[in-house]
Phi, psi and omega in degrees: 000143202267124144328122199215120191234135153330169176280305165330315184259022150316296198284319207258358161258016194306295204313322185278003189257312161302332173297310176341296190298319204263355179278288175296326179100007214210108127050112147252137184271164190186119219239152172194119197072029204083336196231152205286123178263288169242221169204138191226118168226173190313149140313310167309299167353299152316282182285341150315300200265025151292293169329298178294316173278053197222311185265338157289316154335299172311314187259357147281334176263355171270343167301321198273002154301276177295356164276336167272012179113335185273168207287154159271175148223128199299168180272005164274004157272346188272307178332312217279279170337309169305311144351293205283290213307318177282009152084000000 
């Protein structure tokens, strides 16, 4: 179930509102006038879903890579490489 907090308690309640976020692990939502205004989490939090959407980035331009043709590798060379760097 998502946290959901008044605005209000931004001012007046943060500490308890930052334990959420690093305790639960998850998002407190945050209403101002009823209807959803902001989103307040963890740095860590954060920097997870930065990171992820970083890598879907990644794995979108290398899919539009191999829809244009270039070449792959299978994963038993990429193994074989990885292998030879890590000596």
């Amino acid at each position: 179930m998502p946290a959901i907090r008044p605005i209000s308690d931004l001012r007046n309640r943060a500490r308890e509102i930052a334990r959420v976020c690093h305790t639960s692990n998850r998002p407190v939502f945050i209403t101002r006038n009823g209807e959803s205004d902001l989103v307040v989490m963890s740095q860590a939090h954060y920097n997870r879903l930065v990171a992820r959407l970083e890598l879907y980035q990644r794995l979108e331009e290398a899919e539009h890579q191999v829809r244009r043709g270039r070449k792959t590798l299978g994963h038993q060379e990429v193994m074989r490489k990885l292998r030879a760097k890590l000596g």
